[in-house]
PDB file as gemmi writes it, atoms N, CA and C in Angstrom:
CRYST1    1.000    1.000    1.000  90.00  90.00  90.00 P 1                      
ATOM      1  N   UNK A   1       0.838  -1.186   0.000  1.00  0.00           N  
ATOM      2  CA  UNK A   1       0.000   0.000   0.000  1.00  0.00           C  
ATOM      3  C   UNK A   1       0.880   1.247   0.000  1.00  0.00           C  
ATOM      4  N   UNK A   2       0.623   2.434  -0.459  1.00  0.00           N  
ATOM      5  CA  UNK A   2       1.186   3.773  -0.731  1.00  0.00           C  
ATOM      6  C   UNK A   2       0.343   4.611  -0.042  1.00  0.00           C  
ATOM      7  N   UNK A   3       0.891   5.458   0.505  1.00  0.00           N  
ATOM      8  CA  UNK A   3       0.491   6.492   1.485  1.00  0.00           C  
ATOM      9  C   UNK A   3       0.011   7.852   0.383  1.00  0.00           C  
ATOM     10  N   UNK A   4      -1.229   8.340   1.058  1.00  0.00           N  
ATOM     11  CA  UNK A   4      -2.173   9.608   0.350  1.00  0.00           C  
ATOM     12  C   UNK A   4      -2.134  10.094   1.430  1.00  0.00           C  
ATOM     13  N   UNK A   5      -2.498  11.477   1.187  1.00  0.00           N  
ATOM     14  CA  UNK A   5      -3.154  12.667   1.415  1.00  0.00           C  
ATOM     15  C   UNK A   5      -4.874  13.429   0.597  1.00  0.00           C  
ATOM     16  N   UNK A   6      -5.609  13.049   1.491  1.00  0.00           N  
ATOM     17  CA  UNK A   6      -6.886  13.454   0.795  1.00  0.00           C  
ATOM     18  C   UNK A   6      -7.144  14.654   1.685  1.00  0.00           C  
ATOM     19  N   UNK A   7      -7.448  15.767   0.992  1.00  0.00           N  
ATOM     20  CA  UNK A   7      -8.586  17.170   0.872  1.00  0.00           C  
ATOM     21  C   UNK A   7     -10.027  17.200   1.176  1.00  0.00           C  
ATOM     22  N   UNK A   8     -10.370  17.392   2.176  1.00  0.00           N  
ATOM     23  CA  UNK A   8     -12.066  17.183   1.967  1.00  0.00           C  
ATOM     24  C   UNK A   8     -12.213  18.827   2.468  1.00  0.00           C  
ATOM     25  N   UNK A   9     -12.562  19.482   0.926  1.00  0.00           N  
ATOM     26  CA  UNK A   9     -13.146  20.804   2.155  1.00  0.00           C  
ATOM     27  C   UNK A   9     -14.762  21.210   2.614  1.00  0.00           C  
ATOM     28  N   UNK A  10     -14.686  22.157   2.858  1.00  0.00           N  
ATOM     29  CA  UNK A  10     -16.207  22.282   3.125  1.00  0.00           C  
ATOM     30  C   UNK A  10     -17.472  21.414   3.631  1.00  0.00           C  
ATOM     31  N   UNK A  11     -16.398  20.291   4.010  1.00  0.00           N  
ATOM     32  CA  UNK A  11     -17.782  19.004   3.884  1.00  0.00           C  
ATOM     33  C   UNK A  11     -18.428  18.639   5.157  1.00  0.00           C  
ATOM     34  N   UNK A  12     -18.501  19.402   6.451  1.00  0.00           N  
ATOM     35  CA  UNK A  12     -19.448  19.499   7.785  1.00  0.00           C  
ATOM     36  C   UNK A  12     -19.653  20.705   8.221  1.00  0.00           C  
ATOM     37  N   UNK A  13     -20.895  21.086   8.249  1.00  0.00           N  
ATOM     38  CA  UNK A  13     -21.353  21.923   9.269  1.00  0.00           C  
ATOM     39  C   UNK A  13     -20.944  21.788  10.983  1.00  0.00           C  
ATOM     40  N   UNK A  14     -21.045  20.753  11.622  1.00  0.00           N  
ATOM     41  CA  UNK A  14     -21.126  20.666  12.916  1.00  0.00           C  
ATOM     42  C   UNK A  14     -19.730  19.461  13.297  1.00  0.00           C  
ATOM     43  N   UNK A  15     -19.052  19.700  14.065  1.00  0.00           N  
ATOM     44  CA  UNK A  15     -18.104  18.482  15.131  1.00  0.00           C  
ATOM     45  C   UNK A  15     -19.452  17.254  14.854  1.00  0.00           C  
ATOM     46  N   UNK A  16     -20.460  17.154  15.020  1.00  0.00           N  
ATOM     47  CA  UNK A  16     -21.106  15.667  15.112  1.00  0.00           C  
ATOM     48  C   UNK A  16     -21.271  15.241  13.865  1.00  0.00           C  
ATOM     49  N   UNK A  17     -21.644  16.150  12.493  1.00  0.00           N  
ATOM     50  CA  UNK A  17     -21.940  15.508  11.338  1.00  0.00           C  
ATOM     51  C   UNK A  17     -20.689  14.950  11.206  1.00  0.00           C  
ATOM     52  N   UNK A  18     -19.859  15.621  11.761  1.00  0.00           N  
ATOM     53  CA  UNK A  18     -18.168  15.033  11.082  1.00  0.00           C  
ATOM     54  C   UNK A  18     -17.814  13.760  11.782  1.00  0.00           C  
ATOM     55  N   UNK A  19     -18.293  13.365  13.322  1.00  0.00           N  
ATOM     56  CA  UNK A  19     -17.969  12.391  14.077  1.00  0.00           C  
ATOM     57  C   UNK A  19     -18.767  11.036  13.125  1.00  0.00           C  
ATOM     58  N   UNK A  20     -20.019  11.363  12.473  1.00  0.00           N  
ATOM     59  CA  UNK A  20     -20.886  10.894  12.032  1.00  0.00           C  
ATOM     60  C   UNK A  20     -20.763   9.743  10.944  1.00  0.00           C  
ATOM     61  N   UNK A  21     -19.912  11.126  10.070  1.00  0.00           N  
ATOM     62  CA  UNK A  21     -19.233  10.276   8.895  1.00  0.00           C  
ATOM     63  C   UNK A  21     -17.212   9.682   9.395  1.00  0.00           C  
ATOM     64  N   UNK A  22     -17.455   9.863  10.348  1.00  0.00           N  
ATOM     65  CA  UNK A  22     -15.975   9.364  10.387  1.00  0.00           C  
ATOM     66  C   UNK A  22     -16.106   8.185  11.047  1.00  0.00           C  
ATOM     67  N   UNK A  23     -17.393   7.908  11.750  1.00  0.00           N  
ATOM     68  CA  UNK A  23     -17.776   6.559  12.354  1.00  0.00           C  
ATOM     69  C   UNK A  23     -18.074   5.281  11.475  1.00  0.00           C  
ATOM     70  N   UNK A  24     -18.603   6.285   9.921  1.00  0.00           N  
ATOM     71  CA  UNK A  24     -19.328   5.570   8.841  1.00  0.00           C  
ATOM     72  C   UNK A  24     -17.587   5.423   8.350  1.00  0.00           C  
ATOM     73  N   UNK A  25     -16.813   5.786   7.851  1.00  0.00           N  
ATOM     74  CA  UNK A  25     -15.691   5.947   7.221  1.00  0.00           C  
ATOM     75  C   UNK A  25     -14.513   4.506   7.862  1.00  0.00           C  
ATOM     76  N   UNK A  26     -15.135   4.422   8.891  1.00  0.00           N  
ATOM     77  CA  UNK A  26     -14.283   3.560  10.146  1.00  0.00           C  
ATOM     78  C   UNK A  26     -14.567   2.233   9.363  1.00  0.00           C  
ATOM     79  N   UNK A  27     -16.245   1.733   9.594  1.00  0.00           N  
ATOM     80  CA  UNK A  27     -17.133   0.904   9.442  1.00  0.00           C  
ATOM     81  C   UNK A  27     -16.177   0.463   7.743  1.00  0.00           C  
ATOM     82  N   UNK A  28     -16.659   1.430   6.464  1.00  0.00           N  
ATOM     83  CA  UNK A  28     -16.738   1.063   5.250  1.00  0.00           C  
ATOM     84  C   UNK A  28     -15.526   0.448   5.405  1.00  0.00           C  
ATOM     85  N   UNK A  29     -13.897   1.229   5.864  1.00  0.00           N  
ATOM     86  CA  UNK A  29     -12.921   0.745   5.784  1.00  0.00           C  
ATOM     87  C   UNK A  29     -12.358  -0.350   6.522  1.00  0.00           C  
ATOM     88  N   UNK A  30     -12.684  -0.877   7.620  1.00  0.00           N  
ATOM     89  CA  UNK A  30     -12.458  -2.018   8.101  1.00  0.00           C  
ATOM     90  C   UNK A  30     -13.357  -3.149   7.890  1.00  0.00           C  
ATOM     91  N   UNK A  31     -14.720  -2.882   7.500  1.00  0.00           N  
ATOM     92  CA  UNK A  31     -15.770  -4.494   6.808  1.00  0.00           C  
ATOM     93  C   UNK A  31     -15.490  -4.621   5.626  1.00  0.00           C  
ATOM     94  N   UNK A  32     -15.401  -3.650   4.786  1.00  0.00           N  
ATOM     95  CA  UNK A  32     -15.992  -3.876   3.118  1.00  0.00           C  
ATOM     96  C   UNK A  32     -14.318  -3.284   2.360  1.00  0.00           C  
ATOM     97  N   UNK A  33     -13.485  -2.477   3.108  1.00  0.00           N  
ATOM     98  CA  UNK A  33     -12.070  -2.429   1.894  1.00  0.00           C  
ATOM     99  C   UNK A  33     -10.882  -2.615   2.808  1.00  0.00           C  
ATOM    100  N   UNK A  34     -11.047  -3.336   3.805  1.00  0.00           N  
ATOM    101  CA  UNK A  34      -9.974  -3.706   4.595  1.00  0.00           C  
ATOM    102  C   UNK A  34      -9.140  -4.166   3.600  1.00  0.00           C  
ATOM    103  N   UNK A  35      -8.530  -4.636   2.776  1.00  0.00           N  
ATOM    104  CA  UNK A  35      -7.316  -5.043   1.989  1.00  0.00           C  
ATOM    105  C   UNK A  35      -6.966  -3.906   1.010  1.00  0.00           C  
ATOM    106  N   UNK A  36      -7.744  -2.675   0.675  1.00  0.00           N  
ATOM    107  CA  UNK A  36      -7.438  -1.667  -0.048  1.00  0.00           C  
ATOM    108  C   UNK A  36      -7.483  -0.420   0.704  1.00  0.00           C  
ATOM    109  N   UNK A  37      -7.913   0.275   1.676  1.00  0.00           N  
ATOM    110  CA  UNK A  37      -7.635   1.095   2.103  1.00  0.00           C  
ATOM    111  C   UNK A  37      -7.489   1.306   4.080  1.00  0.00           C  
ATOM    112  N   UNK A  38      -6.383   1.940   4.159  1.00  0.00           N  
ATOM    113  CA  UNK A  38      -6.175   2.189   5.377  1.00  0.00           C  
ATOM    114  C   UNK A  38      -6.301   3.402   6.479  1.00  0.00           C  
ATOM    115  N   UNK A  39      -7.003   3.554   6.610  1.00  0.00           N  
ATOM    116  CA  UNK A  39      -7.477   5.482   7.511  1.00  0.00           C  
ATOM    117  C   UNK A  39      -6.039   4.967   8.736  1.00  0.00           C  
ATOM    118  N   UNK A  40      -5.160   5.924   8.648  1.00  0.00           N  
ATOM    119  CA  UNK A  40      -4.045   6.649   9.822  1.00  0.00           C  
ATOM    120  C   UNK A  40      -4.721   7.526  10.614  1.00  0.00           C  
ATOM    121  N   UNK A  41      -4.683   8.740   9.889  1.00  0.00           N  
ATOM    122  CA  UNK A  41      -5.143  10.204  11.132  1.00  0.00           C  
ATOM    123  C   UNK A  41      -5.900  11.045   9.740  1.00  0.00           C  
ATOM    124  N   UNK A  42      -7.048  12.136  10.418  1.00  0.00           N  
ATOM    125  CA  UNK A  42      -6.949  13.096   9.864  1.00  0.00           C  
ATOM    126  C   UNK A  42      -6.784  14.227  11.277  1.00  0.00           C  
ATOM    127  N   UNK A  43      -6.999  15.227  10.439  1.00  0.00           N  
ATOM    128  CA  UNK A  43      -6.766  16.550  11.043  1.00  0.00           C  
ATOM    129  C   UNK A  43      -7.547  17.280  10.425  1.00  0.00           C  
ATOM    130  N   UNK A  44      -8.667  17.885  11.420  1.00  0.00           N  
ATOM    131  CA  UNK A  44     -10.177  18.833  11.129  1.00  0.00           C  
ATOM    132  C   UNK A  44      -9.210  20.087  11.132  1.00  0.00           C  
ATOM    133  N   UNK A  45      -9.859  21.128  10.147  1.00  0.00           N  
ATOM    134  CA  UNK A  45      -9.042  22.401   9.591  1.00  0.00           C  
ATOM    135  C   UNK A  45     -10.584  23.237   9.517  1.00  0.00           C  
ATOM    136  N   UNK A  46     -10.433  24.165   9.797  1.00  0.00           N  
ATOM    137  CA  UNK A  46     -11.354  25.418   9.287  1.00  0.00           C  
ATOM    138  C   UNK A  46     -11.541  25.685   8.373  1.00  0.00           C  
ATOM    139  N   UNK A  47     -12.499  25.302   7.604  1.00  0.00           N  
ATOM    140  CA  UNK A  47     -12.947  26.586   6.206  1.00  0.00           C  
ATOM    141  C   UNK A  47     -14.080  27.391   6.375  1.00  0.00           C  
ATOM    142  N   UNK A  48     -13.593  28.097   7.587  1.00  0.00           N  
ATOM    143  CA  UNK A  48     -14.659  28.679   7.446  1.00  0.00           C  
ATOM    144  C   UNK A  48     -15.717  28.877   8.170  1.00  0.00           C  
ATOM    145  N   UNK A  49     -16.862  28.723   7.590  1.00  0.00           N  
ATOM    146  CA  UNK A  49     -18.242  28.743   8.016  1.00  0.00           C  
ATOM    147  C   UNK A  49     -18.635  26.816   7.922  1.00  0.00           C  
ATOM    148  N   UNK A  50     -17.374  26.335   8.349  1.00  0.00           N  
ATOM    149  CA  UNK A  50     -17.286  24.657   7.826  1.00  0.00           C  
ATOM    150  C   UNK A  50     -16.382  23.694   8.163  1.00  0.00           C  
ATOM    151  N   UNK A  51     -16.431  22.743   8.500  1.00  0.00           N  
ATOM    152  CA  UNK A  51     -15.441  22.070   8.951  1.00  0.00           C  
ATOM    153  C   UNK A  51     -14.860  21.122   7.852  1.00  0.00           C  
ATOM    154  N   UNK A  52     -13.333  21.178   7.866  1.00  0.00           N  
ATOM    155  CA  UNK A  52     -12.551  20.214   6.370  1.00  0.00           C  
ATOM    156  C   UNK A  52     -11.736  19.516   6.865  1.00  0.00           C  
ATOM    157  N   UNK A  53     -11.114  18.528   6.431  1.00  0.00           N  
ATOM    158  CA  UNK A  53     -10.198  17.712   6.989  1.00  0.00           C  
ATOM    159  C   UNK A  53      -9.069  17.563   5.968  1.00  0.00           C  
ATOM    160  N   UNK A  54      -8.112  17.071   6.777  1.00  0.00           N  
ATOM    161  CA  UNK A  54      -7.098  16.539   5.524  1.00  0.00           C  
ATOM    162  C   UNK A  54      -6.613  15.658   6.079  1.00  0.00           C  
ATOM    163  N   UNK A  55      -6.608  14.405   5.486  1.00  0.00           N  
ATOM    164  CA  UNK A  55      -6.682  13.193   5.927  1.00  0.00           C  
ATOM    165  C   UNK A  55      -5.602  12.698   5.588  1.00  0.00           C  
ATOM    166  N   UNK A  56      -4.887  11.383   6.463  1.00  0.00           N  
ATOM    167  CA  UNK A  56      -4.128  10.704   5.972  1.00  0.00           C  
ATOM    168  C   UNK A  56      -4.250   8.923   5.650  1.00  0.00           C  
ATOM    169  N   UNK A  57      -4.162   8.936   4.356  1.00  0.00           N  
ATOM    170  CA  UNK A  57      -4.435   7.020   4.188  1.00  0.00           C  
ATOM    171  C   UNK A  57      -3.329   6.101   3.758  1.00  0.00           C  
ATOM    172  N   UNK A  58      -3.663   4.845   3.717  1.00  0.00           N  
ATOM    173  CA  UNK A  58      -2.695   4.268   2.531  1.00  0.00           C  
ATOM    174  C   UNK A  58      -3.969   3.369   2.039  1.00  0.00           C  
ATOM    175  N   UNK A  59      -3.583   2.838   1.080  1.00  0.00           N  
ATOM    176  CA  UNK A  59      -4.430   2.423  -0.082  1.00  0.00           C  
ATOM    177  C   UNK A  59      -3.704   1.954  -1.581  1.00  0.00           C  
ATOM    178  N   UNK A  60      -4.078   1.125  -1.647  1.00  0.00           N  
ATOM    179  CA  UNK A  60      -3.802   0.354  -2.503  1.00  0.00           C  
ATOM    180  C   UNK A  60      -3.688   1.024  -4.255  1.00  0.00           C  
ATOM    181  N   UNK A  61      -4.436   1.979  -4.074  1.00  0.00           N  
ATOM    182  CA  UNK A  61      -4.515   3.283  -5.489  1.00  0.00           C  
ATOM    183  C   UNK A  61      -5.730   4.409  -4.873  1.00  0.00           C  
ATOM    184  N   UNK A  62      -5.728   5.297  -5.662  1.00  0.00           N  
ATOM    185  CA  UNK A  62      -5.772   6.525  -5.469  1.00  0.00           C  
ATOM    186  C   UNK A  62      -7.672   6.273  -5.728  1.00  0.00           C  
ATOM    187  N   UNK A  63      -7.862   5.458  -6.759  1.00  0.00           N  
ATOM    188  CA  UNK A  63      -9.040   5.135  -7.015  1.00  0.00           C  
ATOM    189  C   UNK A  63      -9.937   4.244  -5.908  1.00  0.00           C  
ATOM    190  N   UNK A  64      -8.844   3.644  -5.344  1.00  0.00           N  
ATOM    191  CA  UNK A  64      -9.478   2.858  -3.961  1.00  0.00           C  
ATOM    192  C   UNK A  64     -10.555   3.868  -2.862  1.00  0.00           C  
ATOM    193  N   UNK A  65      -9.631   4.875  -2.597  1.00  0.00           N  
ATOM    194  CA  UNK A  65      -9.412   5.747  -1.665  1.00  0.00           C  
ATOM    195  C   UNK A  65     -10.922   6.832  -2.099  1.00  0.00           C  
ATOM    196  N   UNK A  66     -11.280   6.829  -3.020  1.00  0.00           N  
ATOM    197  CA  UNK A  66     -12.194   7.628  -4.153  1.00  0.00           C  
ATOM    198  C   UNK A  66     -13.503   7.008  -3.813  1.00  0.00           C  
ATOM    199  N   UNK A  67     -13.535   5.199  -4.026  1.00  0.00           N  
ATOM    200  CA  UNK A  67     -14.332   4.101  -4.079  1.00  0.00           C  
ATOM    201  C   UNK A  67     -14.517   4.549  -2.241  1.00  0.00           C  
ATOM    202  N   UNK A  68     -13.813   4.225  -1.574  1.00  0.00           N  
ATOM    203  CA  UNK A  68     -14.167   4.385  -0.001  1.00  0.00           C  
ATOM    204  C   UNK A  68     -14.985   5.692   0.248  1.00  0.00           C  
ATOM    205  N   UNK A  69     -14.718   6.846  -0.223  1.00  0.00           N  
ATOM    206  CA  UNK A  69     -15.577   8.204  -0.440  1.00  0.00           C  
ATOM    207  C   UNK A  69     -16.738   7.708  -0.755  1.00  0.00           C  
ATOM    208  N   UNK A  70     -17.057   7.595  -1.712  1.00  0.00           N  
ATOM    209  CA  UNK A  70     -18.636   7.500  -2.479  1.00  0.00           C  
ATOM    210  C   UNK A  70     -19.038   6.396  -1.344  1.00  0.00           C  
ATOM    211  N   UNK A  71     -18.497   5.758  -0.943  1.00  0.00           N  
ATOM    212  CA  UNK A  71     -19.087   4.124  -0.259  1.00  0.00           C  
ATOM    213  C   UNK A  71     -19.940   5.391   0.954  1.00  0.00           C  
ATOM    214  N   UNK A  72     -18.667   6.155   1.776  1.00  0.00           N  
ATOM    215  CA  UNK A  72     -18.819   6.658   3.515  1.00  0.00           C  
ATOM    216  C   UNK A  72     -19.761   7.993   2.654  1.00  0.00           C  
ATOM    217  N   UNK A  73     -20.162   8.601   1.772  1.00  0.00           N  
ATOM    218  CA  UNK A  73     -21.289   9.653   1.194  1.00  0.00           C  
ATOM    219  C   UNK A  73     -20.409  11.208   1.739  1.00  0.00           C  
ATOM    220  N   UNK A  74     -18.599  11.004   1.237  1.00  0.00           N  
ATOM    221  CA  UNK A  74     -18.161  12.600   1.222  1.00  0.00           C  
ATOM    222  C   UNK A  74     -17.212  12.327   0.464  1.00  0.00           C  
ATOM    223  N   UNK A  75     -16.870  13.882   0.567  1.00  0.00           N  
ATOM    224  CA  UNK A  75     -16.123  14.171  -0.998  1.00  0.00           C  
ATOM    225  C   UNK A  75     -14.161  13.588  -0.939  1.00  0.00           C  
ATOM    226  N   UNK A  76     -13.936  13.804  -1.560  1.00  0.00           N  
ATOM    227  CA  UNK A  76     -12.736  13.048  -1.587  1.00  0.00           C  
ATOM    228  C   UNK A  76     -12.090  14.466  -2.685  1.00  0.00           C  
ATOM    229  N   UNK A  77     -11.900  15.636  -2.330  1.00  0.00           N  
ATOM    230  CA  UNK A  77     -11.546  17.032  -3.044  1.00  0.00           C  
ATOM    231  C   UNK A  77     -10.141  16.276  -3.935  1.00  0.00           C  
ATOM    232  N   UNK A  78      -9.637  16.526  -3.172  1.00  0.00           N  
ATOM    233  CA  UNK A  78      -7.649  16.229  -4.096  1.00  0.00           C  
ATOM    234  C   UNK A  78      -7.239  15.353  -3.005  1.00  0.00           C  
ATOM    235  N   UNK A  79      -6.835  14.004  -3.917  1.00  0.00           N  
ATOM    236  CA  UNK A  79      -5.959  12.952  -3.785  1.00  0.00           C  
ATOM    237  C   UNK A  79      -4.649  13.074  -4.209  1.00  0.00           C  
ATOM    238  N   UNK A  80      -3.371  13.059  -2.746  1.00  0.00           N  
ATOM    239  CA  UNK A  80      -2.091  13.365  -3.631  1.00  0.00           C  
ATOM    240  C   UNK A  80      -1.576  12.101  -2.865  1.00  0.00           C  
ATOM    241  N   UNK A  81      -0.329  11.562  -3.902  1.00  0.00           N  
ATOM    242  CA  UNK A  81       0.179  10.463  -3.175  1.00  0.00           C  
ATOM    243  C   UNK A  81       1.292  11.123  -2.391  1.00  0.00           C  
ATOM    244  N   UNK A  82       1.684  10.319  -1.886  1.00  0.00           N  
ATOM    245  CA  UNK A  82       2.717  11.211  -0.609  1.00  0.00           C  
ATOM    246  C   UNK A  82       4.464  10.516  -1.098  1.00  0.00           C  
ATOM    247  N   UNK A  83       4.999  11.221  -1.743  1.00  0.00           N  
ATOM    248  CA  UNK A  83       6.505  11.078  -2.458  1.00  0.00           C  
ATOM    249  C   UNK A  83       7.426  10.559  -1.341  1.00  0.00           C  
ATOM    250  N   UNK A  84       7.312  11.306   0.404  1.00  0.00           N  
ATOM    251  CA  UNK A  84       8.362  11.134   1.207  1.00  0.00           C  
ATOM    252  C   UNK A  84       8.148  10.986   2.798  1.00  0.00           C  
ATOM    253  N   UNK A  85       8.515  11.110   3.507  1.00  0.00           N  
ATOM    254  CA  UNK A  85       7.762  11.537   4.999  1.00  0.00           C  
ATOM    255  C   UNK A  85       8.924  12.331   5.840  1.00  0.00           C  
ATOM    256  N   UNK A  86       8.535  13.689   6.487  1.00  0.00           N  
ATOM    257  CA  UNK A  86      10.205  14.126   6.934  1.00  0.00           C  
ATOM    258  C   UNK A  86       8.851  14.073   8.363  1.00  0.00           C  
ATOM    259  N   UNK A  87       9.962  13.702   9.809  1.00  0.00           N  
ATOM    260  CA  UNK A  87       9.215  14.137  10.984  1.00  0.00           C  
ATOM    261  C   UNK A  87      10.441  14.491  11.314  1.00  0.00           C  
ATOM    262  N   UNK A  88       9.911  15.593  11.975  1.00  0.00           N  
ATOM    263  CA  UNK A  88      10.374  16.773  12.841  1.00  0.00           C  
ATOM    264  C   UNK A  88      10.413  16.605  13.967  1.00  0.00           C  
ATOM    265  N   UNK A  89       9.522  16.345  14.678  1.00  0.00           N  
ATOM    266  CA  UNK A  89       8.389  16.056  15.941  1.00  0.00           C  
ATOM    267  C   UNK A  89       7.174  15.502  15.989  1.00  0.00           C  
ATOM    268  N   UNK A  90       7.112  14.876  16.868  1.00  0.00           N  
ATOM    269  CA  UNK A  90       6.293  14.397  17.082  1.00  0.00           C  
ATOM    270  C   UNK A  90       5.059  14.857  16.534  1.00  0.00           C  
ATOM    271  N   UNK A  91       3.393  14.278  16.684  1.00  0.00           N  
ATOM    272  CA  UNK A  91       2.466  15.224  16.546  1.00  0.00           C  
ATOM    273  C   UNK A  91       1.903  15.295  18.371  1.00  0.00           C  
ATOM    274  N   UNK A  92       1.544  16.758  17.642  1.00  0.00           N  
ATOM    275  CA  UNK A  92       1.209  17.028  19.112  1.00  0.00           C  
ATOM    276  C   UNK A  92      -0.171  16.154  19.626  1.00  0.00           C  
ATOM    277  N   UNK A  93      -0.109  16.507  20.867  1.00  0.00           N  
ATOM    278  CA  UNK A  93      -1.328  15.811  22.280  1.00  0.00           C  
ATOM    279  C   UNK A  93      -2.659  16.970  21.324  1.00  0.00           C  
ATOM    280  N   UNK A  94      -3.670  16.318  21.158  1.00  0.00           N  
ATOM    281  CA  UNK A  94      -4.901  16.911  21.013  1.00  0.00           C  
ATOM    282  C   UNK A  94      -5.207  17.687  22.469  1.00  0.00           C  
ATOM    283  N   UNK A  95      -5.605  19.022  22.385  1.00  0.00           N  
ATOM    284  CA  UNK A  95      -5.825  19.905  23.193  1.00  0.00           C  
ATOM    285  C   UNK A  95      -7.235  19.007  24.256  1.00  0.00           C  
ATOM    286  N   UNK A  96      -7.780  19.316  25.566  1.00  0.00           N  
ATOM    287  CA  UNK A  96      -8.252  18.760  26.078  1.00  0.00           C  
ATOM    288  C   UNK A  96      -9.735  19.873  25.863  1.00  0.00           C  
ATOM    289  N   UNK A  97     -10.891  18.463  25.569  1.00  0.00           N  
ATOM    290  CA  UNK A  97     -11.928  19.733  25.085  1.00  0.00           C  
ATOM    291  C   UNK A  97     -12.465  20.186  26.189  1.00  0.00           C  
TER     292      UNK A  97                                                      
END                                                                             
């Protein structure tokens, strides 16, 4: 498998629609494409008047990763494959809500 970077912008109004589909996203990828795609982390970003993510996967092709979108009902904006990995540091502790 090869490591992506997927774009989802604009695609929740609320922290729960997003918990919603990331519960559904969990589900599609571990019953139905466990041998083609792998959810790591995302990271919820602001657009706005909206909540976006930018996600990190691996997956078997770029089209896999596309197929898992349409399956979990969100967008899949820009698929880039990921050329390298530099860490710096760690990622940080999620702030305590």
């Amino acid at each position: 498998m090869d490591t992506y970077v997927i774009r989802r912008r604009n695609a929740w109004k609320t922290p729960a629609e997003l918990e919603e589909t990331a519960a559904r996203s969990r589900q599609v990828g571990d019953e139905e494409m466990s041998d083609q795609v792998r959810w790591t982390r995302s990271y919820v970003v602001d657009d706005g008047d909206s909540l976006g993510t930018v996600c990190i996967y691996q997956a078997t092709s770029a089209e896999a990763l596309r197929d898992h979108a349409s399956r979990v009902g969100m967008p899949a904006d820009e698929v880039t494959p990921v050329a390298d990995t530099v860490i710096v540091r760690p990622d940080p502790e999620p702030a305590a809500a």
